[in-house]
N, C-alpha and C positions, 0 to 999 in steps of 0.2 A: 504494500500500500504506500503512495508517496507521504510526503508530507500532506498537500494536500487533501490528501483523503480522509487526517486528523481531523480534519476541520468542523466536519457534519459535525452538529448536535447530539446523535443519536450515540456516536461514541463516548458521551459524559454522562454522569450521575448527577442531578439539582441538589446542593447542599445543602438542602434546609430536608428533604428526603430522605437523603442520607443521614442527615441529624438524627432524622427520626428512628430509622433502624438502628442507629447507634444504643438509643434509649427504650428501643424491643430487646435487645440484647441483652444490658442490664436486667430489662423483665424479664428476660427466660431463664436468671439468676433467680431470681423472686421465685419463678414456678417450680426450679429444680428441685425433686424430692432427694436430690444425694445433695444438698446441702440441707447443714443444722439450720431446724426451723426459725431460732432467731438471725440468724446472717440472712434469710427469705426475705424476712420483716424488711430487715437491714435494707437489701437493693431494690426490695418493693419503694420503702420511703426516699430511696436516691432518684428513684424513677420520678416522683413526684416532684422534688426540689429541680431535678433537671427541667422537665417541663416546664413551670416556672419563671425558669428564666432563660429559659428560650423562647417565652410569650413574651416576655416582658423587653428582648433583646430583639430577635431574629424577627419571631412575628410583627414586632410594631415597626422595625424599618421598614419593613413589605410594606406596611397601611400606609405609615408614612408616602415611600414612593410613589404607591397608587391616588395618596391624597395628593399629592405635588403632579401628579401629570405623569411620570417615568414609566416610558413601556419597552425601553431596550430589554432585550433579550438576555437570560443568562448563559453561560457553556455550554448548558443542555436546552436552550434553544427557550425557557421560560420565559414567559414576563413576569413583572409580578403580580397579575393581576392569578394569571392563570396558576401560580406556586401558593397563591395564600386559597383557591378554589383545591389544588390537591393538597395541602397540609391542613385543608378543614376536613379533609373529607376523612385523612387519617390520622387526626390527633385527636378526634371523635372516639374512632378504634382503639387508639391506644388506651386511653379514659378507659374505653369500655373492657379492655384487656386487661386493664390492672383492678379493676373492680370485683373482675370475674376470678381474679387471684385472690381478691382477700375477702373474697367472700365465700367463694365456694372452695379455697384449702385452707389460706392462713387462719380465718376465725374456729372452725369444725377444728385443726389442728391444738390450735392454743388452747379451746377448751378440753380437747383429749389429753393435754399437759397439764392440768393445772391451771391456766390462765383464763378466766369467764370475762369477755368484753360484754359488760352490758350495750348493747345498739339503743334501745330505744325507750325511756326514760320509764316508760306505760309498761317494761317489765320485770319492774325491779316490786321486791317481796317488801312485807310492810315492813321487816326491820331496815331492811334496807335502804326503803324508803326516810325513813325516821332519819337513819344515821346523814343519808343525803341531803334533806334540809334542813337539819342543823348547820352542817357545812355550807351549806348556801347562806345561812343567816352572820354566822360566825367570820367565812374567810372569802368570799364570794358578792353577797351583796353591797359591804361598803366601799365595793369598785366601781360597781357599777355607774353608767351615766345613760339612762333612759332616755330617747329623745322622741318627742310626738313632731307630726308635721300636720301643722293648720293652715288658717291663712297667716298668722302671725309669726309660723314659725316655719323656715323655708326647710325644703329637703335637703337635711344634712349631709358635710361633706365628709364619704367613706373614703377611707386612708387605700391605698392600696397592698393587696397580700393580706389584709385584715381578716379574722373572720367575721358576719356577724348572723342576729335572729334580726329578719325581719317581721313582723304582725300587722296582722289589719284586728284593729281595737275598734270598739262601740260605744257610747256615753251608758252608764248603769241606767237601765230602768227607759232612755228614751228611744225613740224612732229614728237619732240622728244618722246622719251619711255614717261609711266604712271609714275610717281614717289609718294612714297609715302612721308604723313608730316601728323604733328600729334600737338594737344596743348591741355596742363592741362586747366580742369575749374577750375578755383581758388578757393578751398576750405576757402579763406579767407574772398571771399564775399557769401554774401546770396544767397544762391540758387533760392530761391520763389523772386522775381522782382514783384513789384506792379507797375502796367500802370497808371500812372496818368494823363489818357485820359478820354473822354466823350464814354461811353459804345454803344454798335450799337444800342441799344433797347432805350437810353435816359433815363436811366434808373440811375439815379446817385446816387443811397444809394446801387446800383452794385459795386463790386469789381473788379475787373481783374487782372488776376496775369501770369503771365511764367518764365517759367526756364531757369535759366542762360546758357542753356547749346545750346537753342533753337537762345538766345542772340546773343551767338559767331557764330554758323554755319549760322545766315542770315548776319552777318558781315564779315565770315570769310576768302571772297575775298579780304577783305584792310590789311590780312598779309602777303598776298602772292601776293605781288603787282605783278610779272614780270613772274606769272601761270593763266593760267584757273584753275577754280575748276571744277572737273569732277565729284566727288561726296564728298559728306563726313556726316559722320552715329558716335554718340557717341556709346564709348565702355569701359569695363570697366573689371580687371583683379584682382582677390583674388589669394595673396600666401600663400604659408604654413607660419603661424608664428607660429609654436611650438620651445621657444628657447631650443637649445642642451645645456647643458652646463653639463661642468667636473666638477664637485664643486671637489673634490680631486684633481685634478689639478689646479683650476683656484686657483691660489696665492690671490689675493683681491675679492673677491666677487661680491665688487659694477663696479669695471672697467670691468671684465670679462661681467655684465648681459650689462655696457654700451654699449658694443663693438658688441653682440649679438643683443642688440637694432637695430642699421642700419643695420643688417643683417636681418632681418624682412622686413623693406619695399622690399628686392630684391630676397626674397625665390623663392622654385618652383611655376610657375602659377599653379593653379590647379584648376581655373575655369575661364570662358571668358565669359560675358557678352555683347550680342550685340544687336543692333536696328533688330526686323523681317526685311527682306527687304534690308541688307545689301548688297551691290556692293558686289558680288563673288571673283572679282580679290584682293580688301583691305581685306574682311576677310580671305585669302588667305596668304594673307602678316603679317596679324596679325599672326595667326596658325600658322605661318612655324617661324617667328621671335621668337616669344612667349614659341614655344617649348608647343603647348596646344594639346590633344587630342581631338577627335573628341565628341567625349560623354562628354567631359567638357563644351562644346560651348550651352550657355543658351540663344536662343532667343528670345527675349521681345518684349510682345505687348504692347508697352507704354515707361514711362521713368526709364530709368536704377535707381538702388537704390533707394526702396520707404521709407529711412528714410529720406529724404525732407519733410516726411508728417508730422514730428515733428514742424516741423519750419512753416510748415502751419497750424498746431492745435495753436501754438501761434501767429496768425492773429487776433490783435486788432477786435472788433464788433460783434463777434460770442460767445458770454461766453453763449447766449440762447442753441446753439448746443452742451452745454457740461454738462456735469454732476455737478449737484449743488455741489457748492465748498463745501470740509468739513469744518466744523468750523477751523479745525485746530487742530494740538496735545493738548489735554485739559491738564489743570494740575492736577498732582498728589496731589489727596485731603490729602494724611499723608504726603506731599513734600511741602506745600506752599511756595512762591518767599521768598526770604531771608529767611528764616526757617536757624537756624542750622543742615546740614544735618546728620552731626554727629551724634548729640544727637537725631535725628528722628532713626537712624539704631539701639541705643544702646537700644530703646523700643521695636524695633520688628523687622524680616525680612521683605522687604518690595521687590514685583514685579511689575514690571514694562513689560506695554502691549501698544507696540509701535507699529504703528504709532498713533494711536488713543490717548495713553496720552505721552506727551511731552519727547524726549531724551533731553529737559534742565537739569534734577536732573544729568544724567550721566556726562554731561561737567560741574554743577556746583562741583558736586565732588570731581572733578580735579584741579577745578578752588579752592575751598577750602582750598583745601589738598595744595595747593603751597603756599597759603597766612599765612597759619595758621602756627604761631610760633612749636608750639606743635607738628607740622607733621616733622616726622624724614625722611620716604623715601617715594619714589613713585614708583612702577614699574607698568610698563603696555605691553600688547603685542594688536602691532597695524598691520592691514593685507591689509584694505583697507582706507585710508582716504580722504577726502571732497578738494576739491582746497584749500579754506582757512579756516584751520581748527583751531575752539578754541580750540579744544582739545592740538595741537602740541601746540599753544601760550602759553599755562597755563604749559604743560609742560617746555617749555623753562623758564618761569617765574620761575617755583619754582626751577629748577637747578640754576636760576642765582640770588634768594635768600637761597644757599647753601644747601639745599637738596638734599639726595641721591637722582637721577632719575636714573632709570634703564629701559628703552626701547627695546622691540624685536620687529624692523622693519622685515616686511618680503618682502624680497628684491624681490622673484617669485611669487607674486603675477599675477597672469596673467594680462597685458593688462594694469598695474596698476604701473609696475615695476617703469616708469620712474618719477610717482608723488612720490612714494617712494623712490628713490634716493635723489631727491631735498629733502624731509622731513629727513631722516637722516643724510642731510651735516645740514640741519638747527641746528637739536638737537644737533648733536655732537658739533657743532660749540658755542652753548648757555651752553656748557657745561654738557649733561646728556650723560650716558653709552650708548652708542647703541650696541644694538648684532642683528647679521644678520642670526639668527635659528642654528639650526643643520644642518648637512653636508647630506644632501640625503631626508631630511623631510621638508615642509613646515610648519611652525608655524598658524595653522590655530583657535587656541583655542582663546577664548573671555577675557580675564581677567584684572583685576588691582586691585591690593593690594598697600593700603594706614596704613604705621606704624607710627603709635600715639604714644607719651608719655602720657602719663594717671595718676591722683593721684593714681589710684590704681596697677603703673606699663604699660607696652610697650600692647597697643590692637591694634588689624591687622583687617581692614577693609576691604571689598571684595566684587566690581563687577562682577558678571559673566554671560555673555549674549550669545544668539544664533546670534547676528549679527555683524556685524562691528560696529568700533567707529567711526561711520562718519554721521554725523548731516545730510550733504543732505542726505544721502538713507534711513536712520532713519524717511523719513515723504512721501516716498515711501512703506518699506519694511514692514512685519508685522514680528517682531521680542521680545522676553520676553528678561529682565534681572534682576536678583536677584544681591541684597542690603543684606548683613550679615553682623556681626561681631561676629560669633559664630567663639569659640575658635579653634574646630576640623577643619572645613572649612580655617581659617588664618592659622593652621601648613601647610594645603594641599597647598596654596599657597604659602606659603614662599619654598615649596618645590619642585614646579610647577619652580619658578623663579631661583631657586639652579639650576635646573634640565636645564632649557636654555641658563644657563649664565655658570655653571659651570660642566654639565654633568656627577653631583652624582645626583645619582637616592634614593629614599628611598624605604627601604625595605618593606613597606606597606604603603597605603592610608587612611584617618579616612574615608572620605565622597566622593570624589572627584575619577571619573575612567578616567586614560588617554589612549589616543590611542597616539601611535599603540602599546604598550604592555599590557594592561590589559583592553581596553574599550569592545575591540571586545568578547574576551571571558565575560564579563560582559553583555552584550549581550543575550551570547547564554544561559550563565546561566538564567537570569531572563525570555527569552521566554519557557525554559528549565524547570521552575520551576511552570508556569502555568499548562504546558502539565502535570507535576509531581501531583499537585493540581487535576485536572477534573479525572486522572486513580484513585486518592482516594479517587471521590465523591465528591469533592467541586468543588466551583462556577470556572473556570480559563473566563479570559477575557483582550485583550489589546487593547488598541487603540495607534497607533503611527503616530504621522503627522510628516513628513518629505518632505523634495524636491526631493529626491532620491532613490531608491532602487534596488541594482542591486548584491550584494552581493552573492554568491551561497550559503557559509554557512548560512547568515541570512535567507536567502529564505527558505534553507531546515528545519534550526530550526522551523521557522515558518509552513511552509506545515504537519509537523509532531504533530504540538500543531493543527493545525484545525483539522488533521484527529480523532486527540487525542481526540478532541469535544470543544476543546477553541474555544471562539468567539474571531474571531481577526478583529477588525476595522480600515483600514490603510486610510493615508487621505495624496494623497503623489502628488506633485503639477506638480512632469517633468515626469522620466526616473522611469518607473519600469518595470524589468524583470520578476516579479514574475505571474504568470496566474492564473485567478478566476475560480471556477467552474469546478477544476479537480477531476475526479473520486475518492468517497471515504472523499472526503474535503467536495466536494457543495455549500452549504450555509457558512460555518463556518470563511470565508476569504472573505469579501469585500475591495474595493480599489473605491476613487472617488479623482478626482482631483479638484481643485478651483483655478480659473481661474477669479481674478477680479481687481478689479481697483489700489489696492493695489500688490504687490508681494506677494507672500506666501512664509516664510522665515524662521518662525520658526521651530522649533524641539522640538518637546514634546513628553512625554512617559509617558502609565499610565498602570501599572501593577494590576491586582485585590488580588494578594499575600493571595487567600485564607481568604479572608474577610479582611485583613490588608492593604486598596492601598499603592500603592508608585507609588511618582509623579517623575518625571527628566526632566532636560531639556537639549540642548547639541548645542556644535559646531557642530556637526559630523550630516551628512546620512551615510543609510546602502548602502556604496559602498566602495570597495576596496582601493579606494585610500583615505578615510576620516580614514578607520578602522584600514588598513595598513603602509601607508607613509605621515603621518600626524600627527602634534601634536594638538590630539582634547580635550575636557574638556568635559564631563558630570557632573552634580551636583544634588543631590536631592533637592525637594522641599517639607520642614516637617512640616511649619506651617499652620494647618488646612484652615484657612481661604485664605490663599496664595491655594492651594489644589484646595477647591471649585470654585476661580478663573479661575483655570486650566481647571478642569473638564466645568466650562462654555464653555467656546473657544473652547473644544473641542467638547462638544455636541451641540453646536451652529451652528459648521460647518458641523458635523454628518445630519442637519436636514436643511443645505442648498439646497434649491430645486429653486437656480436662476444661480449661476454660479458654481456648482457642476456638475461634470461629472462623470459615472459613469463607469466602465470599465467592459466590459461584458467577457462571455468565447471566445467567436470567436476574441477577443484581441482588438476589436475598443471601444471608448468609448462614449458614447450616454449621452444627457443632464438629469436631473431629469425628472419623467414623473410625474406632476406636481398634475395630479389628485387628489383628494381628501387628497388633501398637501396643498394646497395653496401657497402663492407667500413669501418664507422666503430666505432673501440679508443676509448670517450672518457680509459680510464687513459692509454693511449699520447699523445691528442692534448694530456691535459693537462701530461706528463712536455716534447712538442715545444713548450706555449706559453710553458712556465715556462724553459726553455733559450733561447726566442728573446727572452722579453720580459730576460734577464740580458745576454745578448749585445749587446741594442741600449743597454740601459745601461753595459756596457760601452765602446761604439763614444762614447756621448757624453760621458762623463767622460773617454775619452782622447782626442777630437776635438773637442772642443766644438761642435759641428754638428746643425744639425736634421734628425731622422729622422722622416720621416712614419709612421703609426698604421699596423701593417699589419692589413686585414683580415681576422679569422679567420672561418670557416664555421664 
């Protein structure tokens, strides 16, 4: 096929499509009966939170467009009139998919456990009852904030992601109209309510539990003392929150994304969540107040928003229903606890394979770098960080033991904006530089550069990772970062940090590609130069794990090295546009997704350079906005041993045959067919190498004895 013939539409996947199967995949976590019933719970509630905000992101830029006039075409030939007509048609199914999980396994299941969810308020026993509105009068009602709508009093404004009970109320005793009123369920109390009643069955190592929301509507005639209640049905409204903002306009940055901030909870509605069953005349009143479309109104069999089911996975007694805890991030056998980490870097580069072994060395680092007389500066660029994070503490520290700190907060971080503001008054205030990115680009690149005074002169030390610097998701995420103090790599940083703070660019790179001016085309060269490789007889071969793929250029580089005869192995965990199986390719392009207990986070690249590998790792996926309006980091990775690391992880997960999905030509994706494979967890094997490779370092720091290399498969 020529290039040309990439071109059609019909050869792409629509990414908002692809999103969605992304998060049917997750659900067919939910529905597997070979996972422990609370880990179900678990990816049933990720399903939910993902949805979420992908309505609140993906979906409202669609509306958006479509409000603003935009009908160009997307890779797969959409508009967006026609992609928000098929992601209604199947984020309806999904709803209905994930409903049909927690209703007809996860609830029948948790009460065969031990666990009774009461559903529906009308069937709870009288003690039960009793104990319930006690709770209502005691920790429940002094929250409350009832609101009627008259003529005097307009239809209030619902927050968005809020839950609430709508009701249509009646005057006691007259003939007057239906009126409506409405109350938040207070996101400040627990949702899951434990009954601490005697169960119907007598049954006392029984649980019972219901929702706060069930709480207020069997209560909800003591706020409206001087009405009948005529009905009242929780309901629940998603806005658009994509903030707009003018960065060439907005004079201060951080006030401009403040002010945007409350603009978010009162965006367009663009989806209404309501009870099946709902009174016609209040959803009536919702729709018409709400300003919602008819195809936006998602009806529920069950309870609105199922990430309550988090808060139920952390119900004390149940650790039997979940997945054996992993030991924990083990530590890095060339990192031991007080080590000097310095002097560990200056023997060798060192990688780090997180969650499995410990993000302590990254914060000790920092933590170092602030104490140690000898450290001249610190810069770092920070994108997503933890509530309370060591990281910013040690930063503040060494600013206020008179070191340069130089920080790139990134103020658009999605979702994240407002934990980043608080973090940059801190810094600035402890005294370190804060810079707030480039004008139009996100700072999304991993980095920190630590300069030493040295007997033998000034050495630049350098972090650089595929994931954030934030401790909590560091023991969720499965993310690499390399430890240097190679010379070439500290110019490329100190030129990375020139480059954010002072917008001189250097005329070349030694080691380091950044986006969006040179990573993408670095890219197309390196898939460019396999396909160059197999037309003159040699081996061509890549594997790339990433989160993302949606890029046209990378796609067609890639389609043109498979037809080329490159074996190309992609291991890519959400969004890809790219399609298996096209005439002329066939075999020569696989794609499988992993889907496990961990995130899949990192970014690896391994090129066969003609018998030469080259290893990378990167901030970046192939997708437009990481390659084009982003500032991302790639880095190589050259020390051999560091190399065969790599290549582990990556054929580990190559020959996952438990949470590996596999993407077929007809574009759905199917589990491993297990056959004559047998049963290989690469998350579990990698959780068993990171415990065995600690233990043996343990055995030889307290033995001092040689332990032979064990073999892993």
């Amino acid at each position: 096929m020529s290039k040309a013939g990439y071109e059609s539409p019909e050869n792409y996947s629509n990414r908002e499509l692809s999103w969605v199967l992304f998060n049917k995949r997750v659900l067919s976590e939910a529905k597997d009966k070979n996972n422990p019933l609370f880990e179900r719970l678990k990816f049933l509630s990720i399903t939910a939170s993902n949805l979420d905000e992908f309505f609140m992101v993906r979906v409202a830029s669609l509306k958006d467009m479509v409000n603003a006039g935009y009908t160009k075409p997307d890779i797969a030939g959409m508009t967006p009139t026609e992609q928000l007509q098929a992601l209604n048609e199947v984020t309806h199914d999904l709803v209905n998919k994930q409903y049909a999980v927690y209703n007809r396994s996860i609830i029948p299941q948790l009460q065969a456990n031990g666990l009774r969810v009461i559903a529906r308020h009308e069937d709870l026993t009288e003690k039960e009852a009793a104990y319930v509105d006690e709770y209502y009068e005691e920790n429940v009602y002094p929250v409350l904030t009832p609101m009627a709508v008259d003529s005097s009093r307009p239809f209030p404004l619902i927050r968005n992601k809020t839950l609430n009970i709508g009701a249509l109320v009646k005057k006691k005793g007259g003939k007057g109209e239906l009126e409506f009123a409405t109350v938040q369920v207070p996101s400040v109390l627990s949702r899951v309510v434990q009954i601490h009643a005697q169960s119907p069955c007598g049954n006392s190592d029984e649980k019972t539990v219901i929702l706060l929301e069930e709480v207020i509507e069997r209560n909800i005639h003591k706020l409206f003392l001087n009405y009948d209640i005529v009905c009242a049905h929780p309901f629940r409204i998603m806005r658009n929150a994509d903030l707009s903002i003018e960065e060439d306009e907005a004079e201060d940055l951080l006030k401009e994304i403040e002010k945007q901030l409350k603009k978010r909870q009162w965006g367009q509605a663009i989806r209404l969540e309501v009870e099946e069953g709902i009174d016609k005349k209040l959803l009536k009143i919702l729709v018409e107040d709400l300003h919602v479309r008819q195809e936006d109104i998602y009806r529920i069999e069950g309870p609105l928003d199922l990430t309550f089911l988090m808060k139920m996975y952390g119900l004390p007694g149940f650790d039997h229903l979940k997945e054996k805890a992993y030991a924990g991030p083990q530590p890095v056998p060339e990192l031991p606890a007080d080590c000097d980490i310095f002097e560990q870097i200056r023997k060798q580069d060192l990688l780090l394979f997180h969650p499995y072994e410990t993000f302590r060395p990254v914060v000790d680092f920092i933590r170092q770098a602030a104490m140690d007389p000898d450290v001249l500066a610190i810069k770092q660029t920070l994108y997503r960080v933890s509530g309370n994070s060591p990281i910013i503490a040690a930063l503040a520290q060494a600013a206020e033991n008179g070191k340069q700190v130089s920080v790139l907060v990134e103020l658009k971080a999605r979702f994240d904006e407002e934990n980043n503001i608080v973090w940059a008054k801190k810094l600035e205030k402890a005294g370190c530089h804060v810079i707030y990115g480039l004008v139009g680009l996100k700072t999304h690149s991993k980095i920190t550069l630590v300069v030493r005074r040295e007997e033998d002169g000034i050495r630049r030390y350098v972090h650089l990772g595929t994931g954030n610097y934030n401790d909590a998701t560091a023991k969720l995420y499965t993310d690499v970062g390399l430890f240097t103090c190679t010379p070439y790599i500290g110019e490329d940083a100190t030129a990375v940090f020139n480059m954010l703070s002072g917008y001189s660019e250097p005329l070349s790179w030694n080691k380091l590609s950044l986006a969006p001016l040179w990573l993408k085309d670095r890219f197309l060269f390196l898939i460019g130069r396999e396909k160059e490789n197999v037309l003159a007889g040699k081996e061509g071969h890549i594997i790339a794990k990433i989160n993302s793929l949606c890029d046209k250029d990378v796609i067609e580089a890639l389609y043109e090295a498979g037809a080329a005869g490159v074996k190309i192995e992609l291991i890519i965990r959400g969004i890809c546009c790219l399609k298996t199986g096209l005439p002329g390719i066939g075999e020569n392009i696989t794609v499988r997704s992993i889907v496990g207990n961990f995130l899949e986070h990192s970014r690896i690249f391994y090129f066969e350079n003609g018998g030469k590998p080259e290893y990378y790792c990167a901030s970046a996926d192939w997708m437009p906005r990481n390659l084009e309006r982003r500032v991302e980091i790639m880095f190589p990775v050259e020390r051999p041993e560091l190399q065969k690391k790599l290549m582990t992880i990556l054929g580990m997960q190559l020959r996952d045959t438990v949470k590996a999905h596999i993407l077929t030509p007809d574009g759905s994706y199917e589990k491993v067919d297990k056959r004559g494979k047998g049963y290989f967890n690469s998350q579990l094997e990698f959780c068993n190498m990171a415990v065995h490779a600690a233990k043996k370092q343990e055995l030889l720091v307290n033995n001092r004895i040689f332990i032979p290399e064990m073999h892993h498969e």
